[in-house]
N, C-alpha and C positions, 0 to 999 in steps of 0.2 A: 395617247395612241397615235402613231405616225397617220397620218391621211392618205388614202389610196387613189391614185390618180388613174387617167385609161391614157389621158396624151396628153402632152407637151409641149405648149406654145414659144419659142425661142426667139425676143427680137431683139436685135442689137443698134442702138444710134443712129440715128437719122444724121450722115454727115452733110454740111452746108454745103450748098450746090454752087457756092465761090469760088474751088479753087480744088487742084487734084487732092487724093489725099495721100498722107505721107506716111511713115512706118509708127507714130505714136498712135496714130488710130489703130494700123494693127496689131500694132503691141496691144492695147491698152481695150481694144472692143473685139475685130474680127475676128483674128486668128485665137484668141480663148473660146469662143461663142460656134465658131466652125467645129473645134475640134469635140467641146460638146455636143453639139449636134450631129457629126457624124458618130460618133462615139453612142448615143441614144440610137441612130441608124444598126449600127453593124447590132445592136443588142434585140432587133427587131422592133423596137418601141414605135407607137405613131406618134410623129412628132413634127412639126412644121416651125420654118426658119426665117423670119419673116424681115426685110430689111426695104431699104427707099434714099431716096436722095430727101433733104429739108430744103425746099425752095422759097421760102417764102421771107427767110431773115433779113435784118437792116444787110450785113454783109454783100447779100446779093445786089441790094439798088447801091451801093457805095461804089462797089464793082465795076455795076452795069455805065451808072454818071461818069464814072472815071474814064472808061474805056468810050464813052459817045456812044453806047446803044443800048440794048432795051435790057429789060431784067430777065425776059423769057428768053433772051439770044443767052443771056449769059449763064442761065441754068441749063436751058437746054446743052451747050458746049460740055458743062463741066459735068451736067448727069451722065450724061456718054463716058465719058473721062474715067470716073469713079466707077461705075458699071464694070466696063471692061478691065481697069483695075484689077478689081473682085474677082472679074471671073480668072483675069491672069494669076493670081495667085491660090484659085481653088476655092474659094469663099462660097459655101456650095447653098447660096439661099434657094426656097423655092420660091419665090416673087423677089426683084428687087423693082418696085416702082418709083411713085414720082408724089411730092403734096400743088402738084400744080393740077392732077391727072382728075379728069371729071368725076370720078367717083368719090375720089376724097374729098374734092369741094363740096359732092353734096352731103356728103357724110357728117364732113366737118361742123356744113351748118345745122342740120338735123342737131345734131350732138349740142349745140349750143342754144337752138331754139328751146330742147325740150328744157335746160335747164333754167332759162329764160323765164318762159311759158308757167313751169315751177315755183317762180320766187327766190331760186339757189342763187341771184346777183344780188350786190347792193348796186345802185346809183349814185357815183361820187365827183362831183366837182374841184378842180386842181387849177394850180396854175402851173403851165408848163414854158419854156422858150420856145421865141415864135422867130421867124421870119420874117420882117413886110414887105423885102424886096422878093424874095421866093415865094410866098405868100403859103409858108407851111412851118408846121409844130418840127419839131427837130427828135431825135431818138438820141439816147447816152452818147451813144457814139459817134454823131453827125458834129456835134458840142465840141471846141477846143477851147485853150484858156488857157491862162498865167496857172499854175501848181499853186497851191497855198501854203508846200509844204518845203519844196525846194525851190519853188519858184522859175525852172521850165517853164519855157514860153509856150508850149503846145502840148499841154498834158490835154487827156481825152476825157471826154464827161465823164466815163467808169474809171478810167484809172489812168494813172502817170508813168508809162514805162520808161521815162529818167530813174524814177527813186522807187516805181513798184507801188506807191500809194494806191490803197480802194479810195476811189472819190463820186460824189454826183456831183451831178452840175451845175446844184446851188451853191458849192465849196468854190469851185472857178474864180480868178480873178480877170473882169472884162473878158467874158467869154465871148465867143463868134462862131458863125457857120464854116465847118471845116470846110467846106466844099465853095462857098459865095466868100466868104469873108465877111461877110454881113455882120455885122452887130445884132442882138440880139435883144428881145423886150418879151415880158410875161403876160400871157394871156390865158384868161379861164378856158377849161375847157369840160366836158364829161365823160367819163367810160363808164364801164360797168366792169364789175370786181368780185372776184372769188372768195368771199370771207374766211380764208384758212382756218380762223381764230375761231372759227366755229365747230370746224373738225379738231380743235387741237384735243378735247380728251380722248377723243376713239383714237386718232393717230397715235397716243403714249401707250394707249394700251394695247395696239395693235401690232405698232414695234414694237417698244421698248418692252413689253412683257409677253408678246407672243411671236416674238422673231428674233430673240436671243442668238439663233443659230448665222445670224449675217455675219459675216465679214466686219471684221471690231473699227474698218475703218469706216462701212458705211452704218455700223450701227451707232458709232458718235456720232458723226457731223450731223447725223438726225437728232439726238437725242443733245448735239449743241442745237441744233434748232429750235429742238422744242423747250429748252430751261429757256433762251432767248426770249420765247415767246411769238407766235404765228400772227401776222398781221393779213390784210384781205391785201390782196392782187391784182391788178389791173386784168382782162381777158382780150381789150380791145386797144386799138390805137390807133392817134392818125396818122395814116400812110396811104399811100396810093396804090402800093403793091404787096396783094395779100387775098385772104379770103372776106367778102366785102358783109360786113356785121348786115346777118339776117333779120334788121328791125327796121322797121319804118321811121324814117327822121334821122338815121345812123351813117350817111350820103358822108363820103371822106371818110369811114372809119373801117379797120380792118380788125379779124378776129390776130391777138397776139402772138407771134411765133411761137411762145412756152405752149401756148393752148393749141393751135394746132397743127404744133408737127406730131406732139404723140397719139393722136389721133390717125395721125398716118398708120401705125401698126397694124392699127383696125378696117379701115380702107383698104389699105394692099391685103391685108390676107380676105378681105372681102370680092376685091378685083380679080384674088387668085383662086376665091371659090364661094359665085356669086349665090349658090344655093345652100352652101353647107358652111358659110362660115361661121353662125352665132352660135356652132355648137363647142367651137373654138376659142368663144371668145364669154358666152353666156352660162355656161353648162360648168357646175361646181365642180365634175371631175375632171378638169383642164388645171393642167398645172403651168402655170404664166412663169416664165424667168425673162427679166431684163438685164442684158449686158450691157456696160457703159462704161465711161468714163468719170473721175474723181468731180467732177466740172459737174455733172449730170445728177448728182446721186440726191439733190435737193428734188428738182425735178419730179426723179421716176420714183423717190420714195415717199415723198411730201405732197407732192403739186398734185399728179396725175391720179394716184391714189384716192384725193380727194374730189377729181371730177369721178372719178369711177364711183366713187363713194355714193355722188352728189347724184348721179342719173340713175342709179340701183339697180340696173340690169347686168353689170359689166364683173367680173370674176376679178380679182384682186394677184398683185405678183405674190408668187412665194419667195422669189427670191430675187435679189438683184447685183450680182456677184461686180463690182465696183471694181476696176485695177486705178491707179495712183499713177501718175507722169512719166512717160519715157525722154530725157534728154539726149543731146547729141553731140558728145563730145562734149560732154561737162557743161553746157549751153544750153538752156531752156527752147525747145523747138517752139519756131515762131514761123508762122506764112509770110506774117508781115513782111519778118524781116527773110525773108527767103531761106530760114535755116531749118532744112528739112530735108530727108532723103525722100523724096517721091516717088512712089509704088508707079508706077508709067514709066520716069524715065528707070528705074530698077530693072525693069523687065525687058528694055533696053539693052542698058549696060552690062546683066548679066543675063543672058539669054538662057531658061533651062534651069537655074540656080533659086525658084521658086520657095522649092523646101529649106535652101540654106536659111534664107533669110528668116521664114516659116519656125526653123528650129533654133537659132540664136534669139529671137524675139522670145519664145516659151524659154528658153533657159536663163533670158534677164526679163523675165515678165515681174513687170512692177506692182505685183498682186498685192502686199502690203506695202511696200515705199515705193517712193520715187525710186528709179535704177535710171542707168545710162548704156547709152550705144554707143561703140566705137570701132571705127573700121577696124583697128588693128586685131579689137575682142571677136569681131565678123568673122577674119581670116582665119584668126588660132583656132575658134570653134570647129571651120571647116575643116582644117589642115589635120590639128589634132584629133577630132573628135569624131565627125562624120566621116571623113577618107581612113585615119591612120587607126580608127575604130571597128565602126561601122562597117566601113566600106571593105576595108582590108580582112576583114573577118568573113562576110560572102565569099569574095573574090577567092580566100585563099580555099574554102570550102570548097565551091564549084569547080575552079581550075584543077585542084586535087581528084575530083572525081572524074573531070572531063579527063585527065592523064594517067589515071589509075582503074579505071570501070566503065571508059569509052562514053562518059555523059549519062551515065543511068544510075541509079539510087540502089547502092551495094546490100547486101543480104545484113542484116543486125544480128552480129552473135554473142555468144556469151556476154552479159556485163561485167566488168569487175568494179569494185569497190569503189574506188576512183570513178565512175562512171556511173554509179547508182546515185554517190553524192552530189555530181552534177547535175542530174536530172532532178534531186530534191532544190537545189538553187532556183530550178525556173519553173516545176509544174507549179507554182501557184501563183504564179506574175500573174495570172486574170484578175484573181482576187485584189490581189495588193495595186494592181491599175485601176479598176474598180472603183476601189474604195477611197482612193485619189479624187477621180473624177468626179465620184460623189459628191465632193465636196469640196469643185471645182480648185482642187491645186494641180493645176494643169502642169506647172514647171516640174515638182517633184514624180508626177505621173511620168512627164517624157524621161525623166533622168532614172526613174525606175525601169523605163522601157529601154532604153541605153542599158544597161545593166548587162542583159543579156546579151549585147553583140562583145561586151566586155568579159562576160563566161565565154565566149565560145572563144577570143581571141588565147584566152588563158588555157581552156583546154586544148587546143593546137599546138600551142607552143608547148606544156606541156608534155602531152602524147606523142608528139611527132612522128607522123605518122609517115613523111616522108623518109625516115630512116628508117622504120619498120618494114617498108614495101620492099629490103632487099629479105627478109628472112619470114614475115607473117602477115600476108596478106588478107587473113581473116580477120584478124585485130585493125588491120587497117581501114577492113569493109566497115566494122562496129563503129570507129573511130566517124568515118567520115559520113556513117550514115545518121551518126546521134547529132553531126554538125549538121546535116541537111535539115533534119530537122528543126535545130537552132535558128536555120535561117529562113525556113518557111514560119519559125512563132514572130521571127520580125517582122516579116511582112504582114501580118496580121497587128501587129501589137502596134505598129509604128504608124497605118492607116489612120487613124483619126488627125495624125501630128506631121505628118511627111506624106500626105497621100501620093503625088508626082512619081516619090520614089519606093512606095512599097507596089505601084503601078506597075514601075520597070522593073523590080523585085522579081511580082511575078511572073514577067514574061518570060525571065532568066530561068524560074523552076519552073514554066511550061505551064503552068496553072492561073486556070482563068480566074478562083476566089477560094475563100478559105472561110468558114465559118467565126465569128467572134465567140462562140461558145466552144469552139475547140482549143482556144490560146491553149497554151500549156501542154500540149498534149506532144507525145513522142512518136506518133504512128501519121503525120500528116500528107508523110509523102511514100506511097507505097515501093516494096522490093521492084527493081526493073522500069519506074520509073524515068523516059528518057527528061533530062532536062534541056531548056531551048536555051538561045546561043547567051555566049557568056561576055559581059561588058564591064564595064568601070559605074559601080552604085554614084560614085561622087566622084570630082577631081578636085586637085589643090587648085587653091586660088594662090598666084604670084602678087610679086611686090608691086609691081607696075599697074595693076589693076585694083589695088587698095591706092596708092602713092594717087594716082587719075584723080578718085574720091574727094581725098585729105587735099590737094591741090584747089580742087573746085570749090569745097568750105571755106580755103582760106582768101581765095579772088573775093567769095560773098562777104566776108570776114569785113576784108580792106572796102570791099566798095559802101554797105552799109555805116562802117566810120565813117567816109566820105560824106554820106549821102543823109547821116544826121550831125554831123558835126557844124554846131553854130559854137559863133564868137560871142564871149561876153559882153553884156550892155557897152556903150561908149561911155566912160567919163564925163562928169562936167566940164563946161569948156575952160582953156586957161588961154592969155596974152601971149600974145608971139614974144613978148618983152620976157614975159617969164622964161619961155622957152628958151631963148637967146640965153638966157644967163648961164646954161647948162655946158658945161665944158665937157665935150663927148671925142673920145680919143679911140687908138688904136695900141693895144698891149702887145705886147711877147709874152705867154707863162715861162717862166722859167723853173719853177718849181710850183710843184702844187701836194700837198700832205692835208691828210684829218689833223683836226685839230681833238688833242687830249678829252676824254671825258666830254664832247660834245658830237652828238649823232647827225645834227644839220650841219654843222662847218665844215668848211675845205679853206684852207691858207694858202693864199697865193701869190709866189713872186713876181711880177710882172716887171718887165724892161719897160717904161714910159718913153722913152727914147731921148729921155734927160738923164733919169737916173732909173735906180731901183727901189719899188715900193709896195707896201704890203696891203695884199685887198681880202678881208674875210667874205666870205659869200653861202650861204643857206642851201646849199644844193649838192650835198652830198648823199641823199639819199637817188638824185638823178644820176651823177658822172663816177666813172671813177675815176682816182686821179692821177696816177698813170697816164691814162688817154687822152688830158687835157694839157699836158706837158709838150710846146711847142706849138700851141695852136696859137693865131693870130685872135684875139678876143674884142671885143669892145667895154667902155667902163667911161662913168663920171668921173672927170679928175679932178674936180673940184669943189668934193664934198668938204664940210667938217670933220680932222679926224675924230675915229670914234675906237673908245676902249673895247674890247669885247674879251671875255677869259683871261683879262693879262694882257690882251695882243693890241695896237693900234692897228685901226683898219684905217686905210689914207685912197677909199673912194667905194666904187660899186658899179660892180662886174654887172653888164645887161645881159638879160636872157629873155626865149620870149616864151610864156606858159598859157596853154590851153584853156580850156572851160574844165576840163577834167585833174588839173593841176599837172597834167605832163609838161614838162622842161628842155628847152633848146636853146643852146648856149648861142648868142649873137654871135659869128664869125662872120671876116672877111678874107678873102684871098690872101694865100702866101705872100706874095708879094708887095703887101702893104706896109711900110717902113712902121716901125715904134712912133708913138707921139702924133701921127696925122690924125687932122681933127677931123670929126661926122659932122657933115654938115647938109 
């Protein structure tokens, strides 16, 4: 038997207080998590929304060292930052605070004393890499070092983004302080630790057999963790910047980021209702959902579950609706590397265009895979979808009554046939959005709400009611009165997903709100009716204002190659005597062809500026050869010839090749005679 809840606790990700955030967060957390919660709103449900910045991660002091100031300058900037964010794009939380904010420090440690206090730690000694000239333990990500696997000189203690390797930072070769360059030495130390391994039977049976109904991605990566096998957790670590481990003798130690930022949830809805909130948080008839991301889903289904578990007071999620990676232009979004469209400068660049971006992100929302964003898919969506759809289906509504009924809501007469059918299409869009949302497929819910501004385009063109107004203007009133009311279920229907624009919606039909229990309904807007003035729901986005975008990725593109591109190790040394012996010339190609049945060769004639001779070279999968016809090249002329396919090759074309195996033919200027030696 389903469980019957009274209300509805909603929190979504505590994002790092490093750095803005950018459209994979609201693909992948807010904008799904908004539109449930508005959507629990309009159904009258009590429900609270509960969101915060995470201040406390290694991130933020990497930041703060980087820039020369502190880690509360650099949260406090970026909490602002994300804040306003949020609020520009409608993200309609009722608290957005802070885990640096005095409440949650005390909460935090409460929360960790009792389990303390309890016996719910173990006590475990490690050795971890130390610093002697900083004179401090290092974090995963502080850690650099030779790869063990490609061998990058600056892979990072988690991982190698040369080759993508998971790594720690015992795998490293001569590892170092990212930041000092220090060399590095291991030294004991203590934390105290969450025994997972101890919750692992209640967690299998708790997912794995009574939450079947998850999301099948976050219901494996759980249930890969639990065959894996749960091991205990660090809680605490040393760092300087954090919530400082409420124990005696615990001096340099902080409680750990995993622990407590999701404590934040419970803080801020504390902060935001310092008398009524354990009935939110403590009381069996609260129904908890977390929104996250793919990153997270250990975390809020494994980690946190098991402090909640551990303290016994705290209600359990029912659900934690997980989305999977948004990309950006086929390119994994990275801060690091600057590839990211950022919600701040967005509202910027497109001033007003909130809901575009709001409605393309739900229609590639990467609920079970990874999907990608692409300005050009941004624009079409617009162009096509919301203007030549949506928008064009109001417009031609309203402008039709503003010029045929002076702006008032004509009399509904007779239906015919054709018009009874249409109205079976949409009275039952509440149900079927509904039952979408239930079960948080947000993408298919919007495209079922799209649906309708799709009926009403059809029945316009259809009825045409513009030719009718020279011979039956009562058919014309039914016509455009069954559209008015098409266009007041979108502004009802569209609300949870476009709020911005079902706003200006209804300022257009004069109506301040509309019931979510009336969707579907045919009588929204009554006979005589005046409606208010009539505008443009959306406008096309031009090429110049996408082209802007694509321009700006491609500057970060070239400068990021730039800005990691190292040369390969040096060679061991050789004698100048050796060197000398190399006989290094100036060619003419005279011809250049593939060679038969071989994928790396190009055959080249070259003018030596004696005679003419043949040089085979491996680099046809770089040039083509066409284009190398007439270049001035460089080359050994004083190899041993060598057979290759049949062919004698009589030297070796120079080129010079990257760390990445890209290839650049050595030239010199036009004007270099055949046969001058390099010297």
């Amino acid at each position: 038997m389903e469980k019957k809840f009274k209300r509805t606790l909603v929190t979504s990700a505590l994002p790092y207080a490093n750095g803005p955030v950018h459209i994979g967060h609201l693909a992948g957390v807010y904008v799904p998590a908004d539109i449930y919660v508005r959507y629990l709103r309009l159904k009258g449900e009590d429900v609270l929304f509960i969101g915060g910045s995470d201040e406390h991660g290694v991130p933020v002091t990497i930041r703060a060292k980087k820039e020369g100031i502190t880690p509360q300058d650099v949260v406090d900037r970026y909490h602002n930052i994300i804040k306003e964010s949020f609020e520009g794009f409608g993200i309609s939380f009722d608290v957005y605070s802070r885990t640096t904010s005095q409440t949650h420090r005390e909460l935090a440690s409460e929360f960790f004393r009792k389990l303390y206090d309890d016996g719910k730690f173990v006590e475990m000694e490690s050795e971890q890499y130390y610093d002697e000239g900083e004179q401090q333990f290092l974090t995963d990500r502080n850690i650099r070092g030779e790869c063990p696997r490609c061998h990058a000189a600056d892979a990072y203690g988690d991982q190698c983004e040369k080759c993508g390797a998971t790594l720690s930072p015992d795998e490293l070769i001569n590892p170092y302080n990212a930041d000092s360059g220090n060399k590095l030495v291991k030294r004991k130390t203590s934390h105290w630790y969450l025994p997972l391994d101890a919750y692992q039977p209640w967690l299998e049976q708790w997912i794995l057999n009574d939450h079947k109904e998850w999301r099948s991605n976050v219901y494996g990566q759980c249930k890969s963790w639990l065959d894996t096998g749960l091991k205990p957790r660090a809680v605490t670590r040393d760092l300087n910047w954090g919530i400082p481990v409420p124990v005696e003798g615990a001096e340099g130690k902080v409680l750990y980021v995993w622990f407590d930022a999701p404590i934040g949830y419970i803080s801020n809805t504390k902060e935001l209702l310092p008398d009524t909130w354990e009935q939110w948080w403590k009381s069996e008839d609260t129904r908890l959902v977390h929104f996250i991301g793919k990153d997270n889903i250990v975390f809020h289904c494994i980690v946190f579950p098991s402090m909640l578990k551990a303290h016994g007071d705290y209600v359990l999620p029912d659900n934690v609706p997980s989305n999977e990676f948004l990309n950006l232009e086929d390119d994994k979004i990275s801060t690091s590397r600057n590839w990211a469209v950022w919600l701040n400068e967005y509202l910027v660049d497109f001033p007003g265009k909130q809901d575009v971006l709001r409605y393309v992100l739900t229609a590639n929302a990467p609920e079970t895979k990874d999907n990608n964003f692409t300005w050009k898919d941004f624009q079409a969506r617009n162009n096509n979808e919301l203007v030549a759809v949506y928008g064009n289906f109001v417009n031609r509504a309203l402008v039709l009554t503003k010029k045929y009924f002076d702006g008032k809501v004509p009399a509904c007469g007779e239906l015919t046939d054709y018009d009874k059918a249409i109205i079976d299409e949409f009275v039952n869009v509440k149900e079927r959005v509904e039952n979408l949302l239930d079960q948080y497929k947000f993408r298919e819910a919007q495209k079922e709400a799209m649906e309708l501004a799709r009926i009403g385009n059809r029945y316009l063109a259809e009825t045409e009611p513009w030719k009718l107004a020279k011979t039956d203007m009562n058919r014309v009133a039914t016509i455009l009165n069954l559209s008015l009311q098409l266009v007041a279920n979108l502004s009802i229907v569209f609300e949870p997903f476009l709020p911005f624009s079902s706003k200006k919606l209804r300022e257009m039909l004069n109506i301040e709100n509309f019931e979510w229990t009336s969707l579907g309904s045919t009588t929204l807007l009554c006979e005589g009716h005046e409606l208010g003035e009539v505008g443009l729901l959306f406008e096309k986005i031009e090429d110049d204002a996408i082209q802007a975008q694509l321009d700006r990725l491609e500057r970060i593109k070239k400068e990021n190659e730039a800005a990691n591109y190292k040369a390969n190790p040096i060679r061991p040394e050789c004698t100048f005597d050796d060197f000398m012996k190399l006989d290094m010339r100036v060619g003419t190609v005279l011809e250049c062809t593939k060679v038969p049945k071989a994928d790396k060769l190009l055959q080249f004639k070259i003018d030596d500026g004696l005679a003419t001779r043949t040089i085979l070279s491996g680099v046809a999968k770089h040039f083509n050869p066409e284009e190398l016809v007439g270049k001035q090249v460089c080359f050994i002329a004083n190899l041993p010839p060598r057979t290759m396919r049949g062919i004698v090759s009589e030297g070796m074309i120079l080129s010079a090749e990257d760390n990445e195996g890209k290839l650049s033919l050595l030239t010199v200027a036009p004007n270099a005679k055949p046969g001058s030696e390099i010297k």
